[in-house]
Each structure stands twice: as C-alpha cells, then as structure tokens.
RONU-374962 format. One line per field, with one value per residue: residue number from 1; residue in one letter; x negated, y negated, z of N, C-alpha, C in turn. Coordinates in nm, 2 decimals, m for minus. Layout:
i <- (NUM, ...)
aa <- (A, ...)
nu <- (X, ...)
nv <- (Y, ...)
nw <- (Z, ...)
cau <- (X, ...)
cav <- (Y, ...)
caw <- (Z, ...)
cu <- (X, ...)
cv <- (Y, ...)
cw <- (Z, ...)
***
This chain:
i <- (1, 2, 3, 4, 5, 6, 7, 8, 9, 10, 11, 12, 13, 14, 15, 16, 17, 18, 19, 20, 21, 22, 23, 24, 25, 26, 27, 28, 29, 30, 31, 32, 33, 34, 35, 36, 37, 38, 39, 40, 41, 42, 43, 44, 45, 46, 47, 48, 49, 50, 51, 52, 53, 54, 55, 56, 57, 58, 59, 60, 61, 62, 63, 64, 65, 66, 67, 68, 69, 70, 71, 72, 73, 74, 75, 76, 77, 78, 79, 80, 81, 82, 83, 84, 85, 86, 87, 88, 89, 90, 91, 92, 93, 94, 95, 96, 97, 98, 99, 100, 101, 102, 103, 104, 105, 106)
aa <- (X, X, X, X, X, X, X, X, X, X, X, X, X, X, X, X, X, X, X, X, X, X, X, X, X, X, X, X, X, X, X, X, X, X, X, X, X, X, X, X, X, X, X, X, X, X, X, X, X, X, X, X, X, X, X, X, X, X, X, X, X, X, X, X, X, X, X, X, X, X, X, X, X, X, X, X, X, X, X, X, X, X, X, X, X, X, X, X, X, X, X, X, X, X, X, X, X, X, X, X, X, X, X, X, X, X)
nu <- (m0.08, m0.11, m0.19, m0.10, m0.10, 0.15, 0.15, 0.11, 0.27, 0.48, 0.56, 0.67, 0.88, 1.02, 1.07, 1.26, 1.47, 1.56, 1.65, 1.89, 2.01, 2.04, 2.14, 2.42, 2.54, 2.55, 2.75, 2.97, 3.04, 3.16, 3.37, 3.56, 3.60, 3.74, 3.92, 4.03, 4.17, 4.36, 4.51, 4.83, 4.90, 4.80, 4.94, 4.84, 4.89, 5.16, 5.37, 5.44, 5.33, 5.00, 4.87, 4.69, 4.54, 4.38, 4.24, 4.08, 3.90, 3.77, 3.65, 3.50, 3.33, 3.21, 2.97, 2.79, 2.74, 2.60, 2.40, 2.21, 2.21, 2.00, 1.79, 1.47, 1.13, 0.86, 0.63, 0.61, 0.85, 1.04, 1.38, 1.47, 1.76, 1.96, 1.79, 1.72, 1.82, 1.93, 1.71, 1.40, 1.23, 0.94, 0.78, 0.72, 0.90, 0.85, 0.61, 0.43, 0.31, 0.32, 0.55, 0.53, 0.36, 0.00, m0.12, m0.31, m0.44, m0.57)
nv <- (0.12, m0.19, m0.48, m0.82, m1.13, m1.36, m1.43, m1.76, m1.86, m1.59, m1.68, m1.95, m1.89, m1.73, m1.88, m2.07, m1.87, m1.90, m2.15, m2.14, m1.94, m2.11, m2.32, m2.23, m2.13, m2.36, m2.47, m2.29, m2.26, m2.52, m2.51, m2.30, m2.42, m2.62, m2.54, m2.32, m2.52, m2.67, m2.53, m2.45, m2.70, m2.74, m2.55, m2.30, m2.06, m1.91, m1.83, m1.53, m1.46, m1.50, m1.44, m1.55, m1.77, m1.55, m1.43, m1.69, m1.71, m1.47, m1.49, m1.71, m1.57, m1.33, m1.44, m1.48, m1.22, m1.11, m1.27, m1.18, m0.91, m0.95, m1.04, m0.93, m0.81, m1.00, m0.89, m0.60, m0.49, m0.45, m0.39, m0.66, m0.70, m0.69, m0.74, m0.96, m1.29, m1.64, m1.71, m1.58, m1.29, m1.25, m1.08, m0.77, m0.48, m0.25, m0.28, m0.47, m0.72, m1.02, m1.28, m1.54, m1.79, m1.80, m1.99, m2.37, m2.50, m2.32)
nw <- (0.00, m0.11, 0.01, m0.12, m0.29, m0.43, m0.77, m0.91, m1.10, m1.06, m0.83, m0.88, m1.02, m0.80, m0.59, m0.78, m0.80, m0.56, m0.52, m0.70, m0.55, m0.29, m0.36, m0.50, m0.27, m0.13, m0.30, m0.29, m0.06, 0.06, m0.15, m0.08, 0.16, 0.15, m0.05, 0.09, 0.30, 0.17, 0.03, 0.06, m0.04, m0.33, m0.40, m0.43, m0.30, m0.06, 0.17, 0.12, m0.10, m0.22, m0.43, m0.64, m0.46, m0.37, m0.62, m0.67, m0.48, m0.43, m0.73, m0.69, m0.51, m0.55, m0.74, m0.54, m0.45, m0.70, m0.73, m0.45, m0.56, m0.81, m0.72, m0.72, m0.66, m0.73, m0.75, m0.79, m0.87, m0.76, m0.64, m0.44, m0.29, m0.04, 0.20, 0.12, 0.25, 0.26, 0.18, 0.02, 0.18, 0.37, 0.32, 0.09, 0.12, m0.01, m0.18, m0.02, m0.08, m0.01, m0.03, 0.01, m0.15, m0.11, 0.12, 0.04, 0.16, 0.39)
cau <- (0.00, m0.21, m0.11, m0.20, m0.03, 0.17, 0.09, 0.18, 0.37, 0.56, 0.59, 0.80, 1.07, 1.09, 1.17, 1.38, 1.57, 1.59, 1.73, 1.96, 2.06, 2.09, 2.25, 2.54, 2.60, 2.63, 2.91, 3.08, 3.11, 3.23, 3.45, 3.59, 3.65, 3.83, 4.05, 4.15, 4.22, 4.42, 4.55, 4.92, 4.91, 4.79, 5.03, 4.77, 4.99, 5.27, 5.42, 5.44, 5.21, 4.85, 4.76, 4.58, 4.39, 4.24, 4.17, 4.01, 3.81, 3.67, 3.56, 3.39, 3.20, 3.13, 2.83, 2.68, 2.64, 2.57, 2.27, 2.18, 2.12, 1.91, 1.70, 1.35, 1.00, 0.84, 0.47, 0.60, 0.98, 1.12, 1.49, 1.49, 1.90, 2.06, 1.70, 1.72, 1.97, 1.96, 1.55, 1.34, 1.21, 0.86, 0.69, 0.79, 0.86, 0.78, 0.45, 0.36, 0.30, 0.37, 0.65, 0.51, 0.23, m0.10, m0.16, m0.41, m0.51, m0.66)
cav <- (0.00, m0.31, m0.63, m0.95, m1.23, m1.36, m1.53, m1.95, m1.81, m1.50, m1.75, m2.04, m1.77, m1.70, m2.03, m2.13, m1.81, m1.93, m2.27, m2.12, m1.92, m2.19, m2.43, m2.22, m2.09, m2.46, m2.52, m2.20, m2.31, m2.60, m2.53, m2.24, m2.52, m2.75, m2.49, m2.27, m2.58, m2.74, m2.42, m2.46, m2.84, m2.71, m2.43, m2.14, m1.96, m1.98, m1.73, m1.38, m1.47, m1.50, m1.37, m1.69, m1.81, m1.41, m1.43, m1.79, m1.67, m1.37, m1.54, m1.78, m1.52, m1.28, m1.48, m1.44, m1.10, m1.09, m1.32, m1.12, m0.76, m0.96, m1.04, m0.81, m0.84, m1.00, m0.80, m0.46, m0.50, m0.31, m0.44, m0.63, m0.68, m0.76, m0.79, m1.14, m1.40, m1.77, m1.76, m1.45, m1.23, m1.31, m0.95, m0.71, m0.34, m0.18, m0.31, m0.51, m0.82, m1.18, m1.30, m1.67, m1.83, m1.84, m2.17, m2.35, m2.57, m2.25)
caw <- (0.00, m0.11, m0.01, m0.18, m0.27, m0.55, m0.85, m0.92, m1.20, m1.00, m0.69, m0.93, m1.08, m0.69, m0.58, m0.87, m0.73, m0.39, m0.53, m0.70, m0.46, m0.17, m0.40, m0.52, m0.14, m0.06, m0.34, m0.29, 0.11, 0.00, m0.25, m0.02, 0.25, 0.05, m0.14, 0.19, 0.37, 0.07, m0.05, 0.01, m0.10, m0.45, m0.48, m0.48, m0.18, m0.01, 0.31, 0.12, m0.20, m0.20, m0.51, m0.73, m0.39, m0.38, m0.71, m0.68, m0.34, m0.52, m0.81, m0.57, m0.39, m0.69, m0.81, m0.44, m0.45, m0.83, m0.72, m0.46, m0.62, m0.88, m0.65, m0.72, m0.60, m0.90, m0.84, m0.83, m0.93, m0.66, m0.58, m0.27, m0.22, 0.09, 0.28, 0.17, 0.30, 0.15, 0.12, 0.01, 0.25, 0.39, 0.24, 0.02, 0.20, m0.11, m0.21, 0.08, m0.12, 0.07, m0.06, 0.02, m0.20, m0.01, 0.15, m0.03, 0.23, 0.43)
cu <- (m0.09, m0.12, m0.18, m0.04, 0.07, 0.12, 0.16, 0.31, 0.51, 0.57, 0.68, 0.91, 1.12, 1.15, 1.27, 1.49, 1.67, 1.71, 1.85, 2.09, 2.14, 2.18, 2.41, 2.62, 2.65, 2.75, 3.01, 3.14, 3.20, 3.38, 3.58, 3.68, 3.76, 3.94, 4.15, 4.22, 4.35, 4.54, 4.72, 4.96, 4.92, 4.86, 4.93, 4.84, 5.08, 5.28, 5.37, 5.33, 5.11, 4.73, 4.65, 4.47, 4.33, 4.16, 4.03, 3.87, 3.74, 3.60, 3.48, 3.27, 3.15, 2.94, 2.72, 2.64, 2.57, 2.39, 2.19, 2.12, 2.04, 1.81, 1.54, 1.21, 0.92, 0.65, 0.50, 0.77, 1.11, 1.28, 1.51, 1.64, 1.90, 1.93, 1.65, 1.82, 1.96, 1.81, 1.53, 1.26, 1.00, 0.72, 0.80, 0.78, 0.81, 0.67, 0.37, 0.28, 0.39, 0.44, 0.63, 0.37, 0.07, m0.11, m0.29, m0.49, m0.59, m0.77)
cv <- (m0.12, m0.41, m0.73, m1.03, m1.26, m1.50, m1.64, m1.94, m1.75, m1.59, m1.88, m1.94, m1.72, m1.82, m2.07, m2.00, m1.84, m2.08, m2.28, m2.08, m2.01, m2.29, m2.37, m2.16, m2.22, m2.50, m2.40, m2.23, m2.39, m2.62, m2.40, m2.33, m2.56, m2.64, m2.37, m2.42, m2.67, m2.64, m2.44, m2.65, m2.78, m2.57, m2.31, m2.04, m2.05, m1.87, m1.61, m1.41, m1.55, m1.46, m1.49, m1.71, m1.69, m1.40, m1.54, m1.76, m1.58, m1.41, m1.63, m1.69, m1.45, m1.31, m1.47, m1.30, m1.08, m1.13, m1.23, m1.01, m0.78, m0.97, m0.92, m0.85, m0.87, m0.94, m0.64, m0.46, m0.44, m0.46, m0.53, m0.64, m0.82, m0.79, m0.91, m1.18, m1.50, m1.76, m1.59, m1.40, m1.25, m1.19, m0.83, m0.55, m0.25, m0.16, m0.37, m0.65, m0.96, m1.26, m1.45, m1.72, m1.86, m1.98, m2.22, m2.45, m2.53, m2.17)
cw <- (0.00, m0.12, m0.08, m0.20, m0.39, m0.63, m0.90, m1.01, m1.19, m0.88, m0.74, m0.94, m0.91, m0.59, m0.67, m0.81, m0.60, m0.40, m0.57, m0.63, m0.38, m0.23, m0.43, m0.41, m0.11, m0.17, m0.30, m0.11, 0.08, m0.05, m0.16, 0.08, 0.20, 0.02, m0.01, 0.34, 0.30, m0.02, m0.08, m0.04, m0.27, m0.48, m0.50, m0.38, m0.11, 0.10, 0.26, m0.01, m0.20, m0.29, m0.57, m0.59, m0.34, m0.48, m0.70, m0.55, m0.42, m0.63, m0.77, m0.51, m0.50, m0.71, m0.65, m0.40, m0.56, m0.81, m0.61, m0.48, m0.71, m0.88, m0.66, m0.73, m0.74, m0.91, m0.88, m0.89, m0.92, m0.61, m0.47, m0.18, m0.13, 0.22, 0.23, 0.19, 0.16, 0.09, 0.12, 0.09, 0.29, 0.31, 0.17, 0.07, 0.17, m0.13, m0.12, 0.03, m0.08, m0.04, m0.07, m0.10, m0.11, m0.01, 0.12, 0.06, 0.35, 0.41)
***
C-alpha cells in the first residue's frame, strides 16, 4: 500500500468536485427550504395529496447522490461513495494516497 500524494492536476478535478458538490448541497437546502415551507401556498400539496412536492423533493435530492457515487479516487480510481460527506475524504482506504495536496510551504 504506497502512499504519496496527488498530483496538481488530480488535486483540481478534486476540488472542482468538492465545489460542485458543496454548492449544489447549498441550493438544494435552499430550494428544499423554500418549497417545503411554501408548498401549500404554490399548490404542490394539499391534506391527502402529495404527489408533485415528492416528485419535486426527489428530483432535488437525486443529483446528491448521483454526485456522490461519482466520487473516485483519481490516483488509483477506486470508488470512494458515501466515505465522503460535503469535502473528500482526507486519504484514500484503497490506495492510501492523501487525498489533500501536499503543502508547499513544508
């Protein structure tokens, strides 16, 4: 299991992941907020039906797991899932490659 680090290259496509990530958590909160607090104002439910604001919630969340399972270690290309949250995981369990860019001012 050799660790090392990743490269400037494989350490942007992992940030741009993360930003993606974190940004479309903060609209789907958001937009989650807004639409179950607003819901019967805009007619998406009422007492007994609930279907449109299931639909609308699902398609909301969707793309958070979608981005999740895309999620994969970009030196060996092992999946990593649900062992990240909003940010990527600090090492990779697979390969054992630091997940962070080495710091260049050590």
């Amino acid at each position: 299991m050799a660790t090392g680090y990743l490269t400037p290259e494989q350490d942007s496509r992992l940030r741009r992941w993360e930003r993606w990530n974190r940004n479309y958590f903060i609209f789907a909160f958001v937009a989650l907020v807004i639409v179950l607090v607003f819901s019967s104002q805009l007619g998406l439910s009422s007492g007994e039906s609930w279907g449109p604001l299931g639909f609308l919630i699902a398609a909301l969340i969707t793309p958070i797991i979608i981005l999740q399972l895309r999620l994969a270690c970009p030196a060996c290309g092992h999946k990593i899932g649900w062992q990240a949250k909003l940010m990527a995981p600090d090492q990779c369990k697979n390969c054992g490659t630091f997940l962070r860019a080495k710091d260049p001012s050590s």
